[in-house]
C-alpha positions in Angstrom: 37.8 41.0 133.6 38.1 41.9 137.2 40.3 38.6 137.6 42.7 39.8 134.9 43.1 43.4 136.2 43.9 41.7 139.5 46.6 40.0 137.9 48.0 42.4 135.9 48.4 44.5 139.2 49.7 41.4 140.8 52.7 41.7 138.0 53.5 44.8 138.2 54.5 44.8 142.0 56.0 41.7 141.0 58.2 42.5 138.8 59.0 46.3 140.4 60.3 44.2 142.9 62.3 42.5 140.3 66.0 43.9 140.9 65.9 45.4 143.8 67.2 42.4 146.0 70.9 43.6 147.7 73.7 41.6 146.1 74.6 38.5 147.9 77.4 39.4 150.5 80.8 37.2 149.6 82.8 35.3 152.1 86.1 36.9 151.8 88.1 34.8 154.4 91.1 32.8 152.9 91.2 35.0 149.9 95.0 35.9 150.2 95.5 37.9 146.7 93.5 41.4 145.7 93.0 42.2 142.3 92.0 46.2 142.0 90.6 47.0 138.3 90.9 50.7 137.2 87.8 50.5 135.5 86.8 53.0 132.7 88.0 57.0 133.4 85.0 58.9 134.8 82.3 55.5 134.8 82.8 55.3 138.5 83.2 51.2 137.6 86.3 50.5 139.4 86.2 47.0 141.2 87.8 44.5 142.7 88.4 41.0 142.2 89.8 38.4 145.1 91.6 35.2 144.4 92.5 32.1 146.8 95.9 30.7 145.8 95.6 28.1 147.4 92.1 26.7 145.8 92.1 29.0 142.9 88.3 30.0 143.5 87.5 34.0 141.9 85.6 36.4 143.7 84.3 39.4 141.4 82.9 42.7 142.1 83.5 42.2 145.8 83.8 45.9 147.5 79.9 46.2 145.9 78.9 42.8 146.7 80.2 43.4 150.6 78.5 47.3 150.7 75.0 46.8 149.5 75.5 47.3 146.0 77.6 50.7 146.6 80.4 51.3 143.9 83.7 51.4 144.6 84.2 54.3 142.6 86.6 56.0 139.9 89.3 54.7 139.3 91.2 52.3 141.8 95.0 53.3 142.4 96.4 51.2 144.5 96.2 49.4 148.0 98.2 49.0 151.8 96.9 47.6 154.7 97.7 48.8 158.3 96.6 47.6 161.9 94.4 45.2 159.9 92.4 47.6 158.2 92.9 48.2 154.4 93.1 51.7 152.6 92.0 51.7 148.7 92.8 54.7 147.0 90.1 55.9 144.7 91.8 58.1 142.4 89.4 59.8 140.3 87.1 59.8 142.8 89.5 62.2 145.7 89.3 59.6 148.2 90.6 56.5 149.9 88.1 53.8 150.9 89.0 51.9 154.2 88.2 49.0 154.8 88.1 45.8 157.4 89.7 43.2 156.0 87.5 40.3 157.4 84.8 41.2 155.3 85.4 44.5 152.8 83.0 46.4 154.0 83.5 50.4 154.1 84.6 51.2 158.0 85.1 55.1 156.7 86.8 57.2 154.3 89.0 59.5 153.8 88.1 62.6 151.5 89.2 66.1 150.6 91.5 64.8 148.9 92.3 65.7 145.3 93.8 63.3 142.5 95.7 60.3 145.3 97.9 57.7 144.4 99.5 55.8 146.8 99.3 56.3 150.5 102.2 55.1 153.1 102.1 54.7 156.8 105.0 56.9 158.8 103.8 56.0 162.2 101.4 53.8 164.0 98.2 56.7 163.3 100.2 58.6 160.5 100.4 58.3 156.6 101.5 60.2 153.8 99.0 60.1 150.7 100.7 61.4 147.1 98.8 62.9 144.7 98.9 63.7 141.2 97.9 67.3 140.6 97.5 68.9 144.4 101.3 70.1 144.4 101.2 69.1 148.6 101.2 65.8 150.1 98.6 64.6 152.6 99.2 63.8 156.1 96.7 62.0 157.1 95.6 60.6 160.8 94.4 57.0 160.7 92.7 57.0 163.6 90.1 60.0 162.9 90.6 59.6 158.9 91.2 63.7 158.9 93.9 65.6 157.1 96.6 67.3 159.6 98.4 69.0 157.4 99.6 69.2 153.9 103.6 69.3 152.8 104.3 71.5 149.8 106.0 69.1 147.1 105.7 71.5 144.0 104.6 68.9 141.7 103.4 65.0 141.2 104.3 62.5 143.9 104.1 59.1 143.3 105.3 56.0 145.4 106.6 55.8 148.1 109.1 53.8 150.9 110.0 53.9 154.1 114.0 53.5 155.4 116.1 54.6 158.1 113.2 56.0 159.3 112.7 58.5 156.8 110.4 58.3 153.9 111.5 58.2 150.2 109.2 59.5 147.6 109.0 59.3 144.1 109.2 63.3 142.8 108.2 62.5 139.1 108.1 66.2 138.3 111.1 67.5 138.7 113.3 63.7 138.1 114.3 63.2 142.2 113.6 61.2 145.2 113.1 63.8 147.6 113.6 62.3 151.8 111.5 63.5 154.2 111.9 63.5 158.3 108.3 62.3 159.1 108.4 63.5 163.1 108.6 67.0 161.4 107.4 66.3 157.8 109.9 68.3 156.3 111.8 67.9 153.2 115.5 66.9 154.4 117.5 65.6 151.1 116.8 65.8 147.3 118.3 62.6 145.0 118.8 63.2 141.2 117.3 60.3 139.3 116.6 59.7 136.6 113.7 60.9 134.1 110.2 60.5 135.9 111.0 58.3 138.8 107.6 56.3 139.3 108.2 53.3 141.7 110.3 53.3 144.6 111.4 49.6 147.3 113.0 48.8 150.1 115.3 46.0 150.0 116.8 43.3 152.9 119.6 45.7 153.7 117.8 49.3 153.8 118.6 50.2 150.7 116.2 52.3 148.6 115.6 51.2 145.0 114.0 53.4 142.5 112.7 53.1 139.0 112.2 55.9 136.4 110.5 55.5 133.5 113.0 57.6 131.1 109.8 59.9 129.8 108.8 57.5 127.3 111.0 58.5 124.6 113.0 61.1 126.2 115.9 59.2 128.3 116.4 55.9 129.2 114.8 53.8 131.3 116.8 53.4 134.7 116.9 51.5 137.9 119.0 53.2 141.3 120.2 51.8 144.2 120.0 54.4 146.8 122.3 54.2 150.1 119.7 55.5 152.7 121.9 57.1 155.2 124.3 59.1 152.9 121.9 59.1 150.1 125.0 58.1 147.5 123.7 56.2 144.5 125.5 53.6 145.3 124.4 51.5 141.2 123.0 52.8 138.5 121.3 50.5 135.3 120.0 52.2 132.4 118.2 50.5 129.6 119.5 51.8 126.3 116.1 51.8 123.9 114.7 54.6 124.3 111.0 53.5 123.5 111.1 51.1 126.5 110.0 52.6 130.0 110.1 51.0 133.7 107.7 50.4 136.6 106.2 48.2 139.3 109.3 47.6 141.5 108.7 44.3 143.4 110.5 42.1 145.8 111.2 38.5 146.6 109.7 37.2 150.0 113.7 37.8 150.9 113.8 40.8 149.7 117.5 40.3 148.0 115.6 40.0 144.3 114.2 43.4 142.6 111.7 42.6 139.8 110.6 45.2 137.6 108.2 45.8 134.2 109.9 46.9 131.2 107.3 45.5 128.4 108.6 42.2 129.8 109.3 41.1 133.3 113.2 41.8 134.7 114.5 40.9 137.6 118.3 41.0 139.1 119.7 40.4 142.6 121.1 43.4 144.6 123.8 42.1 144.7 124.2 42.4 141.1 126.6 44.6 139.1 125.2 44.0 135.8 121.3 44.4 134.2 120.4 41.3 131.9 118.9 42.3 128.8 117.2 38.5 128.8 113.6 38.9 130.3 112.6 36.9 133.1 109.0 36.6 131.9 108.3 37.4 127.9 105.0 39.5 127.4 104.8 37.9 124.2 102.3 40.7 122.8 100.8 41.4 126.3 100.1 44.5 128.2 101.6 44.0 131.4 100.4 46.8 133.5 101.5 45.9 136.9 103.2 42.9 138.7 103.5 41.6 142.4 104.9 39.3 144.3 103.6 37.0 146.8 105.2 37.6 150.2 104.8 33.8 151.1 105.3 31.7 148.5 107.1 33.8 145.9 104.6 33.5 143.3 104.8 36.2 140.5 101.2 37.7 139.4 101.0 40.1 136.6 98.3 42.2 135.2 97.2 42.0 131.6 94.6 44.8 129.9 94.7 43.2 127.2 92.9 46.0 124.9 91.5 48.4 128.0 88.0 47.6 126.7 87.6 43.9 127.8 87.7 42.5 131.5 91.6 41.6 132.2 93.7 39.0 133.1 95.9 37.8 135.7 98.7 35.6 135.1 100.3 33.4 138.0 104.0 32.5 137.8 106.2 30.5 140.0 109.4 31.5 141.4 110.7 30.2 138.1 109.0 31.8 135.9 107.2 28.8 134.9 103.5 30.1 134.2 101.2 28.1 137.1 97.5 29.8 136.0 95.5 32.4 135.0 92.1 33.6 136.1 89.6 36.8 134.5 89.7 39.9 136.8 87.5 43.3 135.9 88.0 46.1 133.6 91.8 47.6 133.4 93.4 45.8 136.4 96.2 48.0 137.8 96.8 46.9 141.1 97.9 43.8 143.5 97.9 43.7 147.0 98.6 40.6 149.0 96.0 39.9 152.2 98.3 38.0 154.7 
């Protein structure tokens, strides 16, 4: 009887223990495309998924694998990288995660902050971080990961580019990209666009390109070439059904291609006068949520939610279009960033 007790006791400690091992850090090196996966609003289960083009090898969950089991958080925005750090905006949860890149462990955060979405570098220590419902946008120093100041912007700010050294945001509130001078951070121009401009690219030649979603039933969808010095629109695209919208502005590694999402995947030249109503890539019943492509070799990669309650997908096309693979990512995947 004794004996027995003994080992009972034996496995319970045992299997308390059970679980509590720290995941099993990931070798990140070589891992040149980042997946970010929204995750489920207010679950805190945003992750993030690497991939290695060249070998094709999957890395999953690895922001909590690197930080001793720590989430990531609420839902994952979007992604830069500066001086060889990378900055992960956390959406839901006010904050942007920075990390080093050699490993993606946490090196500090930045916080205060109340709904971000994308965050853009003006200046070796400076950055700009949009939000959704703060009516002001962040200025951030990237050295001490403080707030300096906030802009007023009277409404949502999304993306974000820099040209002529100015920077070009996406007003989505009141249908304009306003221009700001970032030595003074002061507004200096306001562009009309068209309804809810959303995504916003620099091209080979300056030029700012914008894309507005048309309010989903309300206008239509359009794409604008903006001259950054005279801020003239110098073309103007509009997609005539009015159920269609537009996002996720890429380039080519050349920068003279603009791809963008419109159910399917478009892309034109700048040079061109004319917007194809062919799609580059077909969704074919998909739910492309997000596209990018690869600064190196071209490569297209699109998002797939599939139904927002199973783990995504990512598709891999070449320059092409010709489909090359496909791998799993996490829940709601929203976001590439390439790792060069």
């Amino acid at each position: 009887m004794r004996n027995k007790t003994w080992y009972i006791l034996w496995l319970i400690v045992v299997s308390s223990c059970v679980g509590t091992e720290p995941p099993i850090e990931q070798i990140v090196n070589h891992y040149d495309v980042i997946v970010l996966n929204e995750g489920n609003f207010r679950s805190g289960n945003a992750s993030v998924n690497l991939y290695n083009s060249s070998s094709g090898e999957v890395l999953e969950n690895v922001f909590q694998n690197n930080n001793q089991g720590r989430p990531l958080g609420d839902v994952a925005q979007s992604m830069i990288q500066h001086d060889g750090k990378g900055y992960i905006v956390v959406n839901n949860s006010n904050k942007i995660e920075v990390i080093d890149l050699n490993n993606f462990k946490s090196v500090g955060s930045i916080t205060g902050l109340n709904s971000p979405r994308y965050i853009l570098p003006v200046g070796r220590n400076k950055a700009y971080v949009s939000d959704l419902y703060q009516d002001e946008i962040y200025v951030i120093d990237l050295v001490s990961l403080a707030i300096l100041k906030k802009i007023p912007s009277a409404g949502w700010i999304e993306e974000m580019t820099m040209s002529s050294g100015k920077a070009f945001v996406c007003h989505v509130d009141s249908n304009q990209v306003w221009v700001f001078d970032v030595q003074k951070d002061t507004v200096i121009q306001k562009i009309n666009t068209g309804i809810e401009p959303n995504s916003i690219v620099t091209d080979l030649n300056g030029n700012v390109w914008v894309a507005c979603s048309g309010g989903f039933g309300v206008g239509k969808p359009t794409l604008i070439q903006i001259n950054p010095i005279n801020y003239q629109k110098m073309k103007v695209f509009e997609i005539d059904d009015l159920n269609k919208s537009m996002s996720s502005l890429a380039l080519n590694p050349f920068m003279n291609e603009v791809f963008f999402l419109s159910t399917d995947v478009f892309k034109l030249s700048i040079d061109d006068t004319v917007l194809t109503s062919t799609p580059f890539i077909r969704a074919n019943n998909r739910i492309f949520r997000s596209l990018g492509i690869h600064p190196s070799s071209g490569d297209i990669y699109i998002l797939d939610a599939i139904d927002y309650q199973q783990l995504g997908v990512a598709y891999r096309y070449d320059y092409l279009g010709v489909e090359m693979a496909n791998f799993s990512v996490g829940l709601i995947p929203g976001y590439i960033h390439f790792n060069l």
